[in-house]
N, C-alpha and C positions, 0 to 999 in steps of 0.2 A: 322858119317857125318863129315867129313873135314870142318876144320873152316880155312877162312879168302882166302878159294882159289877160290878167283878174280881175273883178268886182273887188274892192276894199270895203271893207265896212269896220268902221275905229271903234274900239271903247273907251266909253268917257275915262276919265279919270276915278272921277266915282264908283262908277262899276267896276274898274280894276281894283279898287281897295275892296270893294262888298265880295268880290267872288275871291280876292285870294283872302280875307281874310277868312272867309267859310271855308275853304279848304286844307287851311291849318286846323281849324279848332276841328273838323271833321276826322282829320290825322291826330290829333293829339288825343281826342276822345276814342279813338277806333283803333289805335295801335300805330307801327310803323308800315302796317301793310296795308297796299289798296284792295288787294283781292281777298279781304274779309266780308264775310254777309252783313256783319252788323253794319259796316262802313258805305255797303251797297244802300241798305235802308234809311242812312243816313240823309245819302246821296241824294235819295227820291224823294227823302223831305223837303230838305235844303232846295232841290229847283225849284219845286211845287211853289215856294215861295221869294223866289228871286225877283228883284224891281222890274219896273213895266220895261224900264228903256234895254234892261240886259236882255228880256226875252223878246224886245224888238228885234233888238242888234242880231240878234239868232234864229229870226222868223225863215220860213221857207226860202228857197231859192229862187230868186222871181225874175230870171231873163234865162235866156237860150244857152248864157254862157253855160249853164248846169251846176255852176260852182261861185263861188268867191274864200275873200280871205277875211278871216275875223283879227286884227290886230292890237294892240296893245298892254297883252299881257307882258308881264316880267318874266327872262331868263338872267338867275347868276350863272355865267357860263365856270365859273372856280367852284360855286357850292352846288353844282350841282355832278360834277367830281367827270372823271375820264370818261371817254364814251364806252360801253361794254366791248368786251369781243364776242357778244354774238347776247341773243334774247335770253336763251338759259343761264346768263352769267350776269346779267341787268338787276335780277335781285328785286329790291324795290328801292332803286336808285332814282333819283328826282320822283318819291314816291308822292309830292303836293303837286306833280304836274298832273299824273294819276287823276286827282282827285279833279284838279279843274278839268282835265279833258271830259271827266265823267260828267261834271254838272254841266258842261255843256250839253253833253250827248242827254242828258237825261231832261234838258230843258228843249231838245229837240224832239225826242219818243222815248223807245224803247230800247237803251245801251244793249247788247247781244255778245255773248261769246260762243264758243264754240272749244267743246269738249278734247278735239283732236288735235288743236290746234294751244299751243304755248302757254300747254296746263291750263287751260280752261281760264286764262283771262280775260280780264272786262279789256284791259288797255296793255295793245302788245308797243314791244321792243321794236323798229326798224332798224337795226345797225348793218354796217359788211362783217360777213363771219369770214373766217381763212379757210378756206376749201371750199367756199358755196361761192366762188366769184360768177363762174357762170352761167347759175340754176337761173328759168323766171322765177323768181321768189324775192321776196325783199331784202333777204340775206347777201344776192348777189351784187357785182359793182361793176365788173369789167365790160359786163356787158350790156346792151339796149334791153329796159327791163320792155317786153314787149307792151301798149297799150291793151289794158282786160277791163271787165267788168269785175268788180272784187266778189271771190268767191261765185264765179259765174259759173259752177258747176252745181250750184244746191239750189233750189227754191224758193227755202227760206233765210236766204242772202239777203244783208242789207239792203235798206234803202238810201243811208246817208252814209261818210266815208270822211270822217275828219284825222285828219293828219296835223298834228303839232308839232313845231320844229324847236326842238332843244339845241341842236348846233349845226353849223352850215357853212366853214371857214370857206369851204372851195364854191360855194353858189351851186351847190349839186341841184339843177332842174327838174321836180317832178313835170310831166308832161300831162297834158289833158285836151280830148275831143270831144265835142258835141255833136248827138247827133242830132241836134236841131238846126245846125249848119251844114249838115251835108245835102249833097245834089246828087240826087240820084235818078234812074229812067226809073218809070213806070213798072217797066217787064223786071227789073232790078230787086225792087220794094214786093213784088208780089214772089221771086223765087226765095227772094231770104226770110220772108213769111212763111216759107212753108218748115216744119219739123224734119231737117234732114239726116241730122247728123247731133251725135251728141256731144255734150262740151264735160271733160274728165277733169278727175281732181288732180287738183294742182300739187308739187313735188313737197309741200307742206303740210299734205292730209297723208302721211300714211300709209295709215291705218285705210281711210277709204278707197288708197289705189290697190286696194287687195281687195274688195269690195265684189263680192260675186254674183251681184244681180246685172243681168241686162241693162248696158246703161241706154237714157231714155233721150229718143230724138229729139230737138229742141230748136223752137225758131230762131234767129237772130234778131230779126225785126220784128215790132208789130204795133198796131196804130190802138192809141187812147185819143178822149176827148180832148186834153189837151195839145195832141200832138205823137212823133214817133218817139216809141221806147227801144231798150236794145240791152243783147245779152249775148258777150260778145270775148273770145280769148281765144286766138287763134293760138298761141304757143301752144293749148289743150286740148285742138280742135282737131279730129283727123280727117285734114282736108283730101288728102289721097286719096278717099275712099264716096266723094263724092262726084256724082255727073260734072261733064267739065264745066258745062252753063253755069251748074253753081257753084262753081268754083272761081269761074269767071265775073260773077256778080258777086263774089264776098271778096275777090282781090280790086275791083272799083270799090268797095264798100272803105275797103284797109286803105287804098287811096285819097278816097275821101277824106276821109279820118284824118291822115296825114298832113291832108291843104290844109285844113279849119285846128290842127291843133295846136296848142300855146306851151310854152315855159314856163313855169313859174319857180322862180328860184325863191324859196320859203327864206324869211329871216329869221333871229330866234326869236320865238314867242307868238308867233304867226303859225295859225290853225286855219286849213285849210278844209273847207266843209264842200264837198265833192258829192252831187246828186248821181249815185250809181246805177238809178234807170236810164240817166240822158248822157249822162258821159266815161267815158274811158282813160283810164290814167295809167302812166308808168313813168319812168325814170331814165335819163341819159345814163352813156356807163361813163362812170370815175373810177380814178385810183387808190385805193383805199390805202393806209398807211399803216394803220392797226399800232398806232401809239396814242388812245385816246384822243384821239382829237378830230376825229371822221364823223361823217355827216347824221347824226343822232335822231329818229321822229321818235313819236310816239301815235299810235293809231287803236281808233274805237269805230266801232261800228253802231250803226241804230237804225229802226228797225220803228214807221210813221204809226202811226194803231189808224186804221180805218182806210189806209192808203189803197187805193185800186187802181195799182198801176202794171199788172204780171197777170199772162192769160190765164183763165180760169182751170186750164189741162195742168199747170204747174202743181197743182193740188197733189195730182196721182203719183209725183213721182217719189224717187227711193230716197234719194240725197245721199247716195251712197252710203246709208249707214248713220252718217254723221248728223248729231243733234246739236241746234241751239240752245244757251242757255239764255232768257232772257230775264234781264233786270225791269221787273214791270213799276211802274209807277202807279 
């Protein structure tokens, strides 16, 4: 697996001073907490008019990789204090990172949270908790977080997937696959087109894994004008229960995946913007030490306005229950 090959894209100098200085004055006028409404409104102003070259640096994602890294923001790794033991203990701890991942997310669509999920905020916690080593979830360490689509069990799941790294001592690798590089046969592309089998919420919903409707069959693959899309978490998936064919064509699928995926071991201050129609991302397992000093992200979700990239049947389904909140601009 290839490490560290991402797309870069720098911010000048200049822009690093414009976006964190708006993100203090957004925090000192809004409180100590990010997940204030007033500080959301803030937020949507503040993109609305950030300089040409910042909302360059943050324009769509324009190769196969699906992804790149936006670099040169600041981490103090001392002021920005011990890593939590776990998301309900984060508080509003590096609450000015909060803020810039937002005006990121907000200069890209529509920032989304999700009610059931870590109190309803715009910008979660990644840490290892002690006793979740090894759920798939992001809490976990020990183990191979499996590569998913984020929140590939709702419909109205993001569209972008940016990850901020606050700290990184051991080079912990997020992983990432395109399926704009995979090879696949013909007969392949057309069985995992089809709605076989449905994809269940993850061990961080809940509430929704109690969810009493019918869950809803769902393709894996399926073709846009630009190319294939994909919705995709086998940890979720119950493959058992499918013909072996297709089962035999979603483990060449996991294969694939596998050839064309990369490392990227995040540095601090390095956001990583992950298009979650084209690619699949997870985590090697590490050892987590639980003395402050473990591998720290912070992650937002967003959500394109006008994006038509998700078959039109996604419309009907339940989502288990579970609602978006979204930050509209």
């Amino acid at each position: 697996m290839p490490t560290g090959a991402a797309p870069l894209r720098q911010f000048a100098p200049h822009d690093v001073d414009e976006l964190t200085d708006i993100a203090h004055k957004i925090l000192a006028e809004s409180g100590s907490s990010a997940a204030r409404p007033e500080l959301l409104r803030r937020v949507a102003t503040a993109a609305s008019r950030l300089d040409e070259t910042i909302l360059h640096t943050c324009r769509p994602v324009d190769t196969d990789d699906g992804l790149y890294v936006l670099r040169g923001l600041p981490v103090d790794d001392a002021g920005i204090g011990p890593t939590p033991s776990g998301w309900d203990t984060a508080g509003d701890r590096a609450a000015a990172w909060d803020v810039l991942l937002l005006l990121l997310a907000a200069a890209m669509g529509h920032p989304i949270a999700w009610e059931g999920q870590q109190e309803g905020r715009f910008v979660h916690n990644i840490v290892p908790a002690p006793g979740h080593e090894q759920e798939q979830t992001g809490a976990s360490s020990t183990v191979l977080l499996s590569p998913h689509t984020e929140d590939a069990f709702h419909p109205g799941r993001a569209h972008l997937l940016l990850l901020a790294c606050m700290r990184n001592h051991d080079a912990v690798a997020t992983t990432a696959a395109s399926i704009r590089k995979v090879r696949l046969a013909a007969d392949d592309l057309a069985l995992l087109s089809r709605p076989v089998l449905p994809i269940l919420p993850d061990d961080a919903y809940a509430e929704a894994r109690t969810f009493a409707g019918e869950p809803p069959k769902v393709p894996v693959l399926w073709q846009t004008q630009a190319g294939p899309t994909l919705r995709y978490d086998p940890a979720y998936t119950p493959l058992d229960e499918a013909p072996a064919d297709y089962r035999a064509a979603y483990d060449r699928l996991t294969a694939e995946l596998e050839r064309v995926s990369v490392a990227v071991a995040l540095e601090p201050g390095d956001v990583l913007v992950v298009d979650n129609d084209l690619v699949v991302h997870g985590r090697v397992p590490f050892k987590a030490r639980y003395d402050g000093t473990d591998r720290w992200l912070k992650r937002a979700s967003v959500r394109v306005p006008g994006r038509r990239s998700r078959p039109l049947a996604e419309a009907d389904e339940h989502g288990y229950g579970q609602a978006a909140l979204v930050a509209h601009i």
